[in-house]
N, C-alpha and C positions, 0 to 999 in steps of 0.2 A: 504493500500500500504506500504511494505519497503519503508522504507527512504532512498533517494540515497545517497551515500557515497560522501564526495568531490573528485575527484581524487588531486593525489598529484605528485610534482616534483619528487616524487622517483619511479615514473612509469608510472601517470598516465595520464598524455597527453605522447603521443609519437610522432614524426617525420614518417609519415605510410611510407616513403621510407626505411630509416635506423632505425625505432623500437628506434630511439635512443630518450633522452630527451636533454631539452636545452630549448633556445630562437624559437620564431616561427615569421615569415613571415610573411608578406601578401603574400596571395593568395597560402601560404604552407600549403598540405592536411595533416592531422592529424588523428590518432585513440587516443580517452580517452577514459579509463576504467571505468565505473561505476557501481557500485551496484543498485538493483532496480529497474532497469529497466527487464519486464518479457513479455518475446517475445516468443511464440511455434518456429517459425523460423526470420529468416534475413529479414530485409525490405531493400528492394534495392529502388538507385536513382529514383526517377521522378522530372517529368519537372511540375511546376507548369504551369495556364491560361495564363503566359506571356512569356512562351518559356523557361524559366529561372530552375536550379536545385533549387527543392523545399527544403527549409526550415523545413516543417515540414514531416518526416514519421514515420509511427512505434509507433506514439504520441508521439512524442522524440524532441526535438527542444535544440539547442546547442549555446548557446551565449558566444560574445567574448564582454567585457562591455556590451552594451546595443543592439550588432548590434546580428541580428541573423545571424548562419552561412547555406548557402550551406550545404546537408546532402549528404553524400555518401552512409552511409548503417547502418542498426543500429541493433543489437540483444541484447540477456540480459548480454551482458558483457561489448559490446564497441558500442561507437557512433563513426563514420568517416565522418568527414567534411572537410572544407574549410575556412582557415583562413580569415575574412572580410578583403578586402581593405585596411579599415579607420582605421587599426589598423598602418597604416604607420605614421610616425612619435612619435610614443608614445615611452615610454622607459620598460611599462607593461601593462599588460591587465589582468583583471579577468573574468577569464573562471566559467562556470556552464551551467549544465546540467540539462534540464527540461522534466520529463514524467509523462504521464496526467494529467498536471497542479502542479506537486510535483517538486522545485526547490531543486537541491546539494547544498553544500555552496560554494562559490566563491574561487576558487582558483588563487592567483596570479603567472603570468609567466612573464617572460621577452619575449623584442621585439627588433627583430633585424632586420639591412635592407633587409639581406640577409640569409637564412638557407638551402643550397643546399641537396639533396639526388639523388641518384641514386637508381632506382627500379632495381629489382632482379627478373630472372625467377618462382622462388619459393615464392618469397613473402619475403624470411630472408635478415639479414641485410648483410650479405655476400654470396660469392657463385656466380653463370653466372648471367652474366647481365642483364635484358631484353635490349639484343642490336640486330639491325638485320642488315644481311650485304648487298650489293649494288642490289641483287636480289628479295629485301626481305622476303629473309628466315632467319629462328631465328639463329642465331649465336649459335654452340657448339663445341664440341670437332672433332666431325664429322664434321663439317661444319664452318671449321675456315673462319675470313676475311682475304684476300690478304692484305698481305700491299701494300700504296698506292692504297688501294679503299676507295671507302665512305661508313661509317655505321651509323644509326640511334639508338641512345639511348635515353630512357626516365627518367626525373627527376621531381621532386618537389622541391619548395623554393625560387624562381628566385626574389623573391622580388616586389615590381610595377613594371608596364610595362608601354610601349609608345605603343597606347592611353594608358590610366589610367586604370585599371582593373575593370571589373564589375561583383561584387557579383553573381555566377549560370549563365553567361552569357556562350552560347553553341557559342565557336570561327567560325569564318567564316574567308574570308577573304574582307581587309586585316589583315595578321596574327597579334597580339600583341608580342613584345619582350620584355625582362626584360630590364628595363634602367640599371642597373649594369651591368659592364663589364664579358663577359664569357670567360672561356677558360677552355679546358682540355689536359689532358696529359695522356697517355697511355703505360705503361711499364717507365712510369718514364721523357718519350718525350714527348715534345709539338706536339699537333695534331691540324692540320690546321681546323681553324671552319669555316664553310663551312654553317649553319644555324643555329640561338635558340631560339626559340619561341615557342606560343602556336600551340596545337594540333591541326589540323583542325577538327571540328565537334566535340569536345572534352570541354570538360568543362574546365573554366578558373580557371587555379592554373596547370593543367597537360599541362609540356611541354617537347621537344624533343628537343634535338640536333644533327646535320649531322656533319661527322668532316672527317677529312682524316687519315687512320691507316698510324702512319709512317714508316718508310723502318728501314731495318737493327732489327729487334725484334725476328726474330727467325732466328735462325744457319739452319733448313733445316725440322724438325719434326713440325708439330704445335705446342706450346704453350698457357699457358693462362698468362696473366702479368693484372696488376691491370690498372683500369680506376679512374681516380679524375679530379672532376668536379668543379671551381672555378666560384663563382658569387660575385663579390666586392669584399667583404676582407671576403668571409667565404668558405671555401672549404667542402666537402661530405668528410665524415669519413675516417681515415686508415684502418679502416678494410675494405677489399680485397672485391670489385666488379671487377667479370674477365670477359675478355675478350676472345678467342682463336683467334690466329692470325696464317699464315701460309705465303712462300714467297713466290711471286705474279706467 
């Protein structure tokens, strides 16, 4: 077997909403880069005998210290997980990646309460949002929101939630919400939040927000203006997650 590579803070964990690097969360999904690992194709999610996102696929198994993580999808580039929990209160954690039995070396990251992202239609770290407007159909340029409706956006990072978060737990209700305070703003205006919490029937760490577009954002044409997304003291990137907005 190639020996897997450490991934490193100058790339190689990323934030899977914003591709960006930084501090990571509890319950923030993540893609690491590693070497070594050799897969003909992608091994996607399953639920392990207890209902739960399985820890291990692909032979690939992704530890944050000692805890294993929730797997999202793994091929011979990237493993995508699930920040553990119990990684709350810590100030770092040491990440590594294990495949069929061959451990990376440990990489150290920081840990923060909070690491927001906003998901994009395409996957990049800018560009439309995945937002959908009060019909739900996917928000575009075609199909802008009325201001004064409600639209649904999807994020990661939200930090613990009320109950407590549990590791590959498939949400039900009632829903979990992040115990940090949320808000966003859209074209630079506060938008009324309206819901933020977990997905229904969605794995914990993936969650939504409902909010109100506000009035006054386009002169008469559609436009697109930027969404930012604050959870405690950390907000989703400057770089431009848009929205298309139109008057009502």
């Amino acid at each position: 077997l190639a020996a897997l590579v450490a991934c490193s803070l100058g790339g190689g964990i990323v934030h899977a909403a914003t591709l960006g690097t930084g501090p990571v969360a509890p319950g923030q999904m993540v893609v690491v880069y590693a070497t070594g690992v050799n897969l003909a194709s992608t091994a996607r999610m399953q639920l392990d005998s207890a209902g739960k996102v399985s820890t291990f696929i692909g032979a690939a198994r992704l530890f944050f210290d000692g805890t294993q993580a929730p797997l999202l999808s793994v091929n011979s580039g990237q493993v995508a997980g699930i920040v553990p929990f119990d990684v709350e209160g810590k100030s770092e954690v040491l990440v590594r990646v294990e495949y069929e039995g061959v451990q990376s070396e440990a990489v150290r990251v920081p840990v923060a309460q909070t690491s927001p992202g906003l998901f994009t239609q395409e996957g990049t770290p800018t560009g439309a949002g995945l937002i959908f407007n009060s019909d739900f159909s996917l928000n575009s340029k075609d199909n802008p929101a009325a201001e004064g409706s409600a639209v649904t956006l999807y994020w990661s990072g939200g930090g613990q939630t009320d109950p407590p978060g549990v590791d590959g737990r498939i949400e039900v209700m009632p829903l979990s919400r992040p115990r940090a305070p949320v808000s966003i703003a859209i074209g630079g205006k506060p938008a009324p939040l309206l819901f933020a919490g977990a997905v229904p029937f969605g794995w914990a760490g993936l969650l939504f927000a409902e909010v109100t577009v506000p009035a006054e954002l386009s002169s008469g044409d559609p436009v697109s203006v930027p969404v930012v997304l604050t959870a405690g003291s950390a907000s989703s990137p400057d770089t431009p997650v848009l929205i298309w907005v139109r008057k009502p």
